[in-house]
PAVO-372247 format. One line per field, with one value per residue (C-alpha): residue number from 1; residue in three letters; x, y negated, z negated. Coordinates in nm, 2 decimals, padded with zeros to 4 digits. Layout:
# PAVO-372247
num = [NUM_...]
residu = [ALA_...]
xx = [X_...]
yy = [Y_...]
zz = [Z_...]
This chain:
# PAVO-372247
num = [1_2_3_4_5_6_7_8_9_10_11_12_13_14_15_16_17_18_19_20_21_22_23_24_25_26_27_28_29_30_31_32_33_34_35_36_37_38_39_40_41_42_43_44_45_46_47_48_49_50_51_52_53_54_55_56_57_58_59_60_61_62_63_64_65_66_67_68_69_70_71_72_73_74_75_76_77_78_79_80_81_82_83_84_85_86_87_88_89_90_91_92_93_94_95_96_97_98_99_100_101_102_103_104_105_106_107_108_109_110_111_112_113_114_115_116_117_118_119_120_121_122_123_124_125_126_127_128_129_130_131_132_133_134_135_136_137_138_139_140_141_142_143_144_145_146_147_148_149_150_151_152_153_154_155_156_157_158_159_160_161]
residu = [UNK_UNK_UNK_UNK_UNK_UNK_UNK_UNK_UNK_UNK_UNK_UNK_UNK_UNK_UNK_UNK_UNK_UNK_UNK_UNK_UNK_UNK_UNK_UNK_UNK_UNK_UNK_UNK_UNK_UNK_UNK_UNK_UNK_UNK_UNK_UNK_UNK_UNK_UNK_UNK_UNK_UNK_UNK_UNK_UNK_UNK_UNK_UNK_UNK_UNK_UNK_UNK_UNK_UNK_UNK_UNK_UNK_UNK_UNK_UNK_UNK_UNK_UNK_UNK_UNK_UNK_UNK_UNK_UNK_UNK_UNK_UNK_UNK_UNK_UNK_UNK_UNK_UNK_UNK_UNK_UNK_UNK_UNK_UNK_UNK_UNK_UNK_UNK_UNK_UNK_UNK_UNK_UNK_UNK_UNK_UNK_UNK_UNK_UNK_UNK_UNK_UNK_UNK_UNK_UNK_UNK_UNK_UNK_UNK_UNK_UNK_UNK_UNK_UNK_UNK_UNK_UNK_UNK_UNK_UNK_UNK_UNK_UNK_UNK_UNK_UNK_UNK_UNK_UNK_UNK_UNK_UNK_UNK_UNK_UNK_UNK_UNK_UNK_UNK_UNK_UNK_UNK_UNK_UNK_UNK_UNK_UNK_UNK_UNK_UNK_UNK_UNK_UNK_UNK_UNK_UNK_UNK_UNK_UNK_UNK_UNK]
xx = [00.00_00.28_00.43_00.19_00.14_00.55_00.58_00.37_00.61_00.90_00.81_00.73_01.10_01.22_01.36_01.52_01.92_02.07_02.19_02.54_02.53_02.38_02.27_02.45_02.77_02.89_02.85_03.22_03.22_02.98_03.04_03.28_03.31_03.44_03.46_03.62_03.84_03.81_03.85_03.75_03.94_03.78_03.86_03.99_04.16_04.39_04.71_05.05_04.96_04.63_04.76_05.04_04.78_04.56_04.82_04.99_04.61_04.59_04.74_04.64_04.81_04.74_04.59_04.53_04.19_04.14_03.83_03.62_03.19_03.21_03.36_03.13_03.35_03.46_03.09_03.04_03.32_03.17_02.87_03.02_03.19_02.88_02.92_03.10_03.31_03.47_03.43_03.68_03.89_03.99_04.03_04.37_04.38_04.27_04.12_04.21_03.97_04.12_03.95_04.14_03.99_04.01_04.36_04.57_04.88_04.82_04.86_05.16_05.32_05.25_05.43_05.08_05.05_04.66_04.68_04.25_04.03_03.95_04.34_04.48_04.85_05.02_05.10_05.48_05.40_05.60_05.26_05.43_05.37_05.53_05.52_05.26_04.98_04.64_04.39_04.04_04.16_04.25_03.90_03.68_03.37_03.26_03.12_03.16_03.34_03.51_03.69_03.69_03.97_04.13_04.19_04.24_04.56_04.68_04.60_04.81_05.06_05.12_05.26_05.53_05.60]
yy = [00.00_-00.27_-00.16_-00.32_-00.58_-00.70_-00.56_-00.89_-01.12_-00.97_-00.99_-01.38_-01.41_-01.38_-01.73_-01.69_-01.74_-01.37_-01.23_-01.39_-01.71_-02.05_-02.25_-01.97_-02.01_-01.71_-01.80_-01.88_-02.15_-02.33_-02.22_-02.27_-01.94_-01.98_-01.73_-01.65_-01.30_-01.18_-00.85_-00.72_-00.47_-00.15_-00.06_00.26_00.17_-00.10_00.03_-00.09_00.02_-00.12_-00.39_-00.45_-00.32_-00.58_-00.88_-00.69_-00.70_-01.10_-01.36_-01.60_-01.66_-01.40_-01.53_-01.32_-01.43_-01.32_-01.33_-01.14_-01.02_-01.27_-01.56_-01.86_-02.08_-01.76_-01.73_-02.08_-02.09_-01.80_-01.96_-02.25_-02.01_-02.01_-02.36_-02.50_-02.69_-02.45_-02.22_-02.50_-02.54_-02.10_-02.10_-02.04_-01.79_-01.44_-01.42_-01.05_-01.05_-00.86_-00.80_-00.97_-00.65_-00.37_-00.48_-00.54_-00.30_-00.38_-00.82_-00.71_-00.52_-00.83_-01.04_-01.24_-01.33_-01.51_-01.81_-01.78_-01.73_-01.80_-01.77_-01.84_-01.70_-01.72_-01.35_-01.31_-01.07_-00.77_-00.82_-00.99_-01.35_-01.67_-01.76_-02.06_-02.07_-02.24_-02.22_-02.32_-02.64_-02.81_-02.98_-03.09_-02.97_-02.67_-02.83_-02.79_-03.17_-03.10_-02.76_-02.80_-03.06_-02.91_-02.57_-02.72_-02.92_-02.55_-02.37_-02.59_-02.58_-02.24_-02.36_-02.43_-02.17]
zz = [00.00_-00.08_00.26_00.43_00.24_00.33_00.70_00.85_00.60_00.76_01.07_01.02_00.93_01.25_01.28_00.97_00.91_00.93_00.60_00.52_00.72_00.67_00.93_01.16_00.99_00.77_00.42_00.33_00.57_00.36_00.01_-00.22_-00.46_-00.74_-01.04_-01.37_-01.35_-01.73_-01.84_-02.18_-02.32_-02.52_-02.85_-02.74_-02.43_-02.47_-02.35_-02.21_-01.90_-01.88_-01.95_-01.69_-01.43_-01.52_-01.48_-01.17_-00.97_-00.98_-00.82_-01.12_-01.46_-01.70_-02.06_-02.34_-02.51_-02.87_-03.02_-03.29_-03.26_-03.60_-03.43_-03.39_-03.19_-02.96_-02.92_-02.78_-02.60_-02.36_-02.35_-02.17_-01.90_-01.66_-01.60_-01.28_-01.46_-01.66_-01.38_-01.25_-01.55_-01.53_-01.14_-01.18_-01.43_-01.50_-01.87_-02.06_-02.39_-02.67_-03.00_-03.33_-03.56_-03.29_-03.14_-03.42_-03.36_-02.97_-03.04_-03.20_-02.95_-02.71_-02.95_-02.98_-03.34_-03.36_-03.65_-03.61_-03.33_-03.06_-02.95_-02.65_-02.55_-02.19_-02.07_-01.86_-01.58_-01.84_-02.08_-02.34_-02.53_-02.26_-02.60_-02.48_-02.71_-02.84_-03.04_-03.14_-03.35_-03.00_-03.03_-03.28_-03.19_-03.00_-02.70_-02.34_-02.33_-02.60_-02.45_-02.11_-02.11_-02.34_-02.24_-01.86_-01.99_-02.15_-01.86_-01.63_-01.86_-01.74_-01.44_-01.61_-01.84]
């Protein structure tokens, strides 16, 4: 019954863009797509090699995130990441979320030692602390213009590290 109910709306489409273009361009001609690469690690699988496979598949700045379930600020922090402009502000970085309570021995090993959360720490391509860091005390509120500029000063930091 709902078959034929769409068949005549289809068939009015016919003058309709194909899928994938706009205007009959492809789609990337008119878009600009921009996302944030995060992964978040398990509990139970955060190893080494996970790890360096996860900063060796990216062409972007690897950043070790560390945050806790309890962690306000952590919380609105990723509230914040489906907004263009932090979209804009992590274009240039790939985002590996790591667990303060579930990744203790692991933050060691990467020579990340988190003051609180949320932490921020630069990653050299072996997995291991650049040794350029930040944390949640940048800003004084936990606000999307309080963050962004923030953490977009840090991340081009990198650059340089």
């Amino acid at each position: 019954m709902r078959l034929t109910a769409i068949l005549p709306f289809l068939m009015a489409c016919e003058g309709l863009p194909t899928p994938g273009t706009i205007d009959g361009l492809p789609a990337t001609d008119n878009l600009d797509i921009v996302y944030i690469e995060w992964v978040t690690v398990p509990p139970t699988s955060a190893t080494d090699a996970l790890i360096k496979q996860f900063i060796g598949d990216s062409e972007r700045h690897p950043v070790a995130f560390v945050s806790a379930a309890w962690c306000g600020s952590c919380k609105a922090y990723k509230a914040t990441l489906a907004s263009e402009r932090m979209k804009a502000v992590h274009a240039k970085v790939q985002i590996l979320e790591l667990d303060l309570d579930h990744h203790t021995e692991l933050l060691k090993t990467m020579g990340i030692r988190p003051v609180g959360v949320p932490h921020w720490e630069g990653l050299a391509t072996s997995g291991q602390s650049s040794g350029l860091h930040m944390d949640g005390r940048a800003w004084s509120t936990d606000t999307l213009d309080a963050m962004a500029p923030v953490l977009e000063h840090f991340f081009a930091r990198l650059d340089d590290a």
